[in-house]
N, C-alpha and C positions, 0 to 999 in steps of 0.2 A: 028219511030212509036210513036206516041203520048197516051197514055195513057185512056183509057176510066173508070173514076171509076161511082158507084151508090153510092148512100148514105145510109151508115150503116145501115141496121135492124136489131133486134135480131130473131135469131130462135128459136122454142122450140124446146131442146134436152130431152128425155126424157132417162133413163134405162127401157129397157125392160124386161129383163129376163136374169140367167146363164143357160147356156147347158152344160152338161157334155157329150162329144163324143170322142169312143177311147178313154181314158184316158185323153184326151182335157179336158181344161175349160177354154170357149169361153163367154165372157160378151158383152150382145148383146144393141146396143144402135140404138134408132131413131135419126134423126132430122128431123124437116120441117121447109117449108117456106110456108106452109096453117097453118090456124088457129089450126088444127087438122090432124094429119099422116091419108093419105087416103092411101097408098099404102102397106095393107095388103097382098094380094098376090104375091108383092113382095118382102116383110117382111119372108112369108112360105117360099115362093119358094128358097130365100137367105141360109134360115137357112136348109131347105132340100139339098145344095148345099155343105153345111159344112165336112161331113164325105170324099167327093171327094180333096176340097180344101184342107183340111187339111193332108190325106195321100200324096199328091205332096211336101208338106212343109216338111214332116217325111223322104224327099230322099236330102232334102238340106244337103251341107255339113258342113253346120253350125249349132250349137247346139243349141237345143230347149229346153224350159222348159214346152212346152208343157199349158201354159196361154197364150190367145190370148184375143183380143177382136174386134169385129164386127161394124160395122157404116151402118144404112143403110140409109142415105139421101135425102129427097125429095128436090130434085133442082130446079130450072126454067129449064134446057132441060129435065131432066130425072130423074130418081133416080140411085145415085153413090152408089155403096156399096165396103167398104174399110173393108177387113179382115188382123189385126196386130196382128202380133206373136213377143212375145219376142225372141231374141236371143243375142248370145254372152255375155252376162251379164246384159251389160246397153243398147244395141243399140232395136230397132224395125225394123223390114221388115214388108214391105205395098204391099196387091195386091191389086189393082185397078179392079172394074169390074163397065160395068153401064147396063143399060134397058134402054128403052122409055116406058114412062105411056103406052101405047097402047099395047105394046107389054111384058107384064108383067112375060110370062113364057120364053122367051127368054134372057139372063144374057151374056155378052161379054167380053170380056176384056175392059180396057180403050182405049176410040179412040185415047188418045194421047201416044199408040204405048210403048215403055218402060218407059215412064214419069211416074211420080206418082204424081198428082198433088194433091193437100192440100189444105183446104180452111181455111177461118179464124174460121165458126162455126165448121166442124168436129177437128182444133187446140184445140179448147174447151175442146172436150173428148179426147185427146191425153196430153194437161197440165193435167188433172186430175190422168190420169194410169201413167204418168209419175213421178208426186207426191207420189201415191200411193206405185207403184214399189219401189222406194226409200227407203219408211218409214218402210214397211212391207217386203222386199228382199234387200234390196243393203245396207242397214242400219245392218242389222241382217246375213252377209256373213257365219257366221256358225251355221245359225238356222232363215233360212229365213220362215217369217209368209205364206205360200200360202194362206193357208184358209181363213186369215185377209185381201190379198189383191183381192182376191176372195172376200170377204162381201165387199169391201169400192167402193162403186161405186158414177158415178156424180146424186144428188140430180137433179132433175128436173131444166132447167133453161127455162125462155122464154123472 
């Protein structure tokens, strides 16, 4: 199979908002591929989704710190929304959900089944809490900053 790529654009990523849910502290982030995120009600409907998603997470048998962060993506098919929790120390767990513009109160899992797939704009906000994580928890093992990696969020990019 040969390869199809497009050529580069950049998206605006922007930070939305922290929620604090359950004890959670979830940092919520857009991206688009329009000039401007139209997909506010699937922006709600994501973050109303939260308290569900996140109790399934609190049955894993791997440890949580209870910091996540949110993606909600306006794509060319759809909008992909990727909720990341930290766990085990350094690693991340990613669920994959998506919508169709049209269908905005409806939320699925990923069509591509147990895949998680990643793109190069939501890598953007993943280099950043990765960074972060580090400076303000993995750097500091017996007095890790939450609060500071909690404030250090990605600066607007487009």
């Amino acid at each position: 199979m040969s390869a199809v790529f497009q050529t580069y654009k950049s998206r605006k990523i922007t930070f939305d908002t922290c929620m604090n849910i359950n004890d959670w502290t979830i940092k919520v982030y857009i991206i688009t591929n329009r000039s401007e995120f139209e997909s506010n009600g699937i922006l709600k409907n994501s973050k109303n989704h939260l308290p569900v998603w996140l109790k399934r997470i609190e049955n894993s048998t791997l440890p949580t710190y209870k910091h996540a962060f949110l993606i909600v993506h306006e794509a060319r098919e759809g909008v992909w929304i990727l909720l990341n929790w930290w766990t085990g120390g350094e690693m991340i767990e990613t669920k994959v959900f998506f919508t169709s513009f049209d269908s905005a109160e409806i939320i699925t899992d990923s069509p591509y089944n147990t895949n998680s797939l990643l793109c190069v704009w939501e890598l953007e906000v993943f280099a950043h809490e990765r960074s972060s994580w580090i400076e303000h928890i993995l750097s500091k093992p017996n007095n890790p900053d939450y609060l500071a990696y909690t404030s250090d969020t990605l600066c607007e990019k487009v």
